[in-house]
C-alpha positions as CSV (number, residue, x, y, z in Angstrom):
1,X,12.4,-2.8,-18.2
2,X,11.1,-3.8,-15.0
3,X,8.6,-6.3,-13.8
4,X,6.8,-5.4,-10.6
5,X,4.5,-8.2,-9.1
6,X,2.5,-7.2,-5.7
7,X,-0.1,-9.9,-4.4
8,X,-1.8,-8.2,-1.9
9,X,-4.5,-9.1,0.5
10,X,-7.3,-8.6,-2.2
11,X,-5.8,-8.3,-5.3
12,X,-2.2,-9.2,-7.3
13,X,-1.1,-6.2,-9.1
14,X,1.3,-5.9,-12.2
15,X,3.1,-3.3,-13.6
16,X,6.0,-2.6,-15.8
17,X,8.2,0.2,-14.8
18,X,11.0,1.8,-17.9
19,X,13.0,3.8,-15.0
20,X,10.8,5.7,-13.0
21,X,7.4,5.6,-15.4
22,X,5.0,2.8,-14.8
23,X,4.3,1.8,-18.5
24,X,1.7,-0.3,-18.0
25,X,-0.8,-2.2,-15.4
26,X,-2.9,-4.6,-14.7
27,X,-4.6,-6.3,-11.6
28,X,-6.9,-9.7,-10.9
29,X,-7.5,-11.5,-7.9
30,X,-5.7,-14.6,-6.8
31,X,-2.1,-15.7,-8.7
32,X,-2.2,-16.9,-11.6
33,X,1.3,-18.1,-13.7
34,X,-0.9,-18.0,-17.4
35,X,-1.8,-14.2,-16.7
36,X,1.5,-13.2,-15.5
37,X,3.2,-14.8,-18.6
38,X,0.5,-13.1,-20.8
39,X,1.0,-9.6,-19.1
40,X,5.3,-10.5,-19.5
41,X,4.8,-11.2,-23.5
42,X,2.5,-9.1,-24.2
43,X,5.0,-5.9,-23.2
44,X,8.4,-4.8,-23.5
45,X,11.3,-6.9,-23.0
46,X,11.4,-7.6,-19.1
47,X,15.1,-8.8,-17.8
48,X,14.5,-8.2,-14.1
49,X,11.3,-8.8,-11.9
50,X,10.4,-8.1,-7.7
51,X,7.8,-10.4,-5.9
52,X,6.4,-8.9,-3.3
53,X,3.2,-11.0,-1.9
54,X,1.3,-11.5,1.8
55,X,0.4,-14.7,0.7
56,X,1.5,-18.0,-0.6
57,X,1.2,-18.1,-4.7
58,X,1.3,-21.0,-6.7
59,X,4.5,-23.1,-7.1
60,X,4.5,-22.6,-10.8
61,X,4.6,-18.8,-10.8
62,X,7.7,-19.2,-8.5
63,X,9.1,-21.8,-11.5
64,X,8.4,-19.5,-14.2
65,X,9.7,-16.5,-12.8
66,X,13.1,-18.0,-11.5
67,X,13.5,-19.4,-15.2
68,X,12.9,-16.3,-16.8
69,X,13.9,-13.3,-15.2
70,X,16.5,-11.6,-12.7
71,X,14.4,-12.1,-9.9
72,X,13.7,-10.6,-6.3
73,X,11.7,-11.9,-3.7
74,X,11.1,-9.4,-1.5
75,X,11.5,-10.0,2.3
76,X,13.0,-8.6,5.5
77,X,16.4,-9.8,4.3
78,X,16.2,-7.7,0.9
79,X,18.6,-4.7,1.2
80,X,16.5,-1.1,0.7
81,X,17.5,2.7,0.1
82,X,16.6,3.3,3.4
83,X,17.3,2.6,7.1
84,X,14.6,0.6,8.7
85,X,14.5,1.2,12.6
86,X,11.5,-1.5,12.9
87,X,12.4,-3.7,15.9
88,X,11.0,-6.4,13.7
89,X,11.5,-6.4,10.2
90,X,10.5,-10.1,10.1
91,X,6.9,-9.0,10.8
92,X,7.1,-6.0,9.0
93,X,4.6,-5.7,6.0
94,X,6.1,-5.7,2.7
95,X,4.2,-3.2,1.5
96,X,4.6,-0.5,4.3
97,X,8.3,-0.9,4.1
98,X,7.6,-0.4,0.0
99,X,5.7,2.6,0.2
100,X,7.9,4.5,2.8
101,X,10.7,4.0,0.5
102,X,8.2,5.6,-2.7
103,X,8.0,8.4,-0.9
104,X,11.3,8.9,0.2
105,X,12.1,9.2,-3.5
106,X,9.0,11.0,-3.8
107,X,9.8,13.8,-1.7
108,X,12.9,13.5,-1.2
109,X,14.4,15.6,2.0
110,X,11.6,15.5,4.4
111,X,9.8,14.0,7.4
112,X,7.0,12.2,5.8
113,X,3.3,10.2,6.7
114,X,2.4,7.8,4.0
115,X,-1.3,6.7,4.6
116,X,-2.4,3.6,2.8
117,X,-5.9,2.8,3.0
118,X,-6.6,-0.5,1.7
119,X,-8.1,-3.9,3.7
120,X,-6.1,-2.0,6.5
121,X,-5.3,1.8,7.3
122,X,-1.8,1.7,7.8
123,X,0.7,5.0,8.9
124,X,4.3,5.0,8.4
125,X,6.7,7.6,9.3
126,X,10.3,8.0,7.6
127,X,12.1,11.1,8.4
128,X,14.2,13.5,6.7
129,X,16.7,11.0,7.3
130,X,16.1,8.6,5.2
131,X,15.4,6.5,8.7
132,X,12.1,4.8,8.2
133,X,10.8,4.5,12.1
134,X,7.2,2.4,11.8
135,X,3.8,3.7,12.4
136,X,-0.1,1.9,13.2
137,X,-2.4,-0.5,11.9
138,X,-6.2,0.2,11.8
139,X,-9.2,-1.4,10.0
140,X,-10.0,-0.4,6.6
141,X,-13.3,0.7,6.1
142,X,-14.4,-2.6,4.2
143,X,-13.0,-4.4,7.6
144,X,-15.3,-2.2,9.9
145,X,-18.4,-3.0,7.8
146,X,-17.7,-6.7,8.0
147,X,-16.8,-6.2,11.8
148,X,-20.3,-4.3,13.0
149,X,-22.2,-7.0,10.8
150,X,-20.3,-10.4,12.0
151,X,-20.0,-9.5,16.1
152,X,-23.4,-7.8,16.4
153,X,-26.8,-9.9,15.9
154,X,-28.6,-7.6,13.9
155,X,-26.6,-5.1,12.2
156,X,-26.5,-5.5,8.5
157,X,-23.7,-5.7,6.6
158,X,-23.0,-2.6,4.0
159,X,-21.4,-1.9,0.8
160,X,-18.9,0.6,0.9
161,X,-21.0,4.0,0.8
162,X,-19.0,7.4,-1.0
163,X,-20.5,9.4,1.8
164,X,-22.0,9.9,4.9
165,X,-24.7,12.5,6.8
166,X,-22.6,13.2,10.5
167,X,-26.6,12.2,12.3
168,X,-27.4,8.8,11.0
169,X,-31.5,8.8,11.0
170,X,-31.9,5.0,10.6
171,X,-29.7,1.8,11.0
172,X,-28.1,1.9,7.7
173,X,-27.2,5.9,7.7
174,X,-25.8,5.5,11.3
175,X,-23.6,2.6,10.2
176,X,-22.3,5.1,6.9
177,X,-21.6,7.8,9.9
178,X,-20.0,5.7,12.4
179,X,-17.5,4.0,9.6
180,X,-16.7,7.0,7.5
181,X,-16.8,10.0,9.7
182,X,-14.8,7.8,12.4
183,X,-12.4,6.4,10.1
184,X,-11.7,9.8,8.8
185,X,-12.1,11.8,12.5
186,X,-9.3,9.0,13.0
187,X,-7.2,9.7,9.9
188,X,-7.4,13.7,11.0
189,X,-6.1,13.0,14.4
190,X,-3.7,10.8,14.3
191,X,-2.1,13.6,11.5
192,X,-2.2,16.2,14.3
193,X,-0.5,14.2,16.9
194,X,2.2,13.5,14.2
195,X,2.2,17.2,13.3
196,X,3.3,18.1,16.9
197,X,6.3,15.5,17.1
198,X,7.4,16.6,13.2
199,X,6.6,19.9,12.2
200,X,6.5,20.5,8.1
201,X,5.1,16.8,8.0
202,X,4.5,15.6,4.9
203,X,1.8,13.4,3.9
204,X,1.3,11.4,1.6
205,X,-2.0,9.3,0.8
206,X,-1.8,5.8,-1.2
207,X,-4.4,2.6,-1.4
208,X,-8.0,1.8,-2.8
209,X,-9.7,4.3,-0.7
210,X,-7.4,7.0,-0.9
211,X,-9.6,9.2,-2.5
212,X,-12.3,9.4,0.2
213,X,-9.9,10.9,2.8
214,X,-7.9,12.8,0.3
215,X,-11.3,14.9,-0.4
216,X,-12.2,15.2,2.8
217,X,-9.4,15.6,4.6
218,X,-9.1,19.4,6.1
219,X,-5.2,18.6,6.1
220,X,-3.5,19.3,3.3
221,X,-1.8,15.4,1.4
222,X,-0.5,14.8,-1.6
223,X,-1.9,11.8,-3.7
224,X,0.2,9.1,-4.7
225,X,-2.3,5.5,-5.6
226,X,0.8,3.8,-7.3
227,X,3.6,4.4,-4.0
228,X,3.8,0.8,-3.7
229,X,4.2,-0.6,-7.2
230,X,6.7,2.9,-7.3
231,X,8.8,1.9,-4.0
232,X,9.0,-2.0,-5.3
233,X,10.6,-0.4,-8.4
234,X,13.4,1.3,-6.7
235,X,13.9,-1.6,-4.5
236,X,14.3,-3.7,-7.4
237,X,16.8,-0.9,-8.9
238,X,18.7,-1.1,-5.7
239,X,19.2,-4.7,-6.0
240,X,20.1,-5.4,-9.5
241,X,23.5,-4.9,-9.3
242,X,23.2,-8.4,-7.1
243,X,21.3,-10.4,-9.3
């Protein structure tokens, strides 16, 4: 059994992978060693555990693991099924390189776009290849309400909305259109201009918000909200033989 640890910008994920299958899940904010131990005892066996995290985590979840398991912590020196072409894979975020290497497995044999929309809209290209080549950072849609609301005076700042009218007819409606229908007029063009350089693209949609572009997107995607926590797996796999 594997043990897949992701501590992301908003949330620390777990999940415990028996080969390919994710078994079972859990996420909290923050780190916290007591709820990773539970989540270890309270499953399968575990003999081999990835870190992957954007942030620093407590000293005692580093203790525990190293004790415990064949660990990995994942970083730019960590050897992947894939060939990364980023100029610099010291910067690079662990969880694009992650997900680029879920969908290589994922569909296996193709140029491929792997959209995560989380805090950030990230887009990653990996070609038939296997040669993973980089891609573009945009805000998130939580980070463009919080940025309309904190550099304008008098804008307010608005929960996440599951839809928006293309005419805002007030304040509030034209903030809805000028996140969501932007974000997503975005998302569409920036699969088009791929689409020229890579005919028979692939795409592939992952993160919290995947599911408002993958129902409104007039492009055809294919779903995949676990390609992280998946792509950590195979790393992990990959690297076990060095433990």
């Amino acid at each position: 059994m594997n043990f897949v640890i992701d501590a992301g910008n908003t949330l620390t994920k777990l999940a415990l992978f028996q080969g390919r299958e994710m078994v079972a899940f859990v996420s909290f904010a923050g780190v916290d060693v007591m709820q990773i131990r539970q989540f270890c005892e309270s499953n399968a066996p575990v003999k081999s555990v990835i870190v992957s995290t954007v942030k620093e985590y407590p000293s005692e979840v580093d203790s525990f693991l190293r004790k415990s398991y064949q660990t990995v912590f994942f970083n730019h020196h960590t050897a992947v099924p894939v060939i990364n072409k980023y100029s610099s894979p010291e910067t690079l975020g662990k969880d694009r390189l992650a997900g680029v290497v879920g969908a290589r497995f994922l569909v296996p044999g193709c140029d491929i776009l792997v959209i995560d929309s989380g805090t950030a809209i990230t887009y990653d290209l990996i070609t038939a290849a296997g040669e993973y080549l980089g891609g573009g950072i945009s805000p998130g849609l939580s980070m463009r309400y919080k940025a309309l609301h904190t550099f304008t005076n008098r804008l307010p700042l608005l929960d996440y909305y599951d839809d928006a009218q293309l005419i805002g007819d007030d304040t509030s409606s034209s903030i809805h259109s000028g996140v969501l229908n932007g974000a997503l007029a975005e998302m569409e063009g920036i699969i088009k201009s791929y689409q020229i350089l890579y005919p028979g693209l692939k795409i592939i949609l992952t993160g919290g918000d995947h599911n408002y572009f993958d129902k409104r997107l007039k492009i055809k995607t294919f779903a995949a909200p676990n390609l992280v926590l998946e792509g950590l797996n195979l790393i992990l796999d990959f690297n076990i033989e060095t433990l």
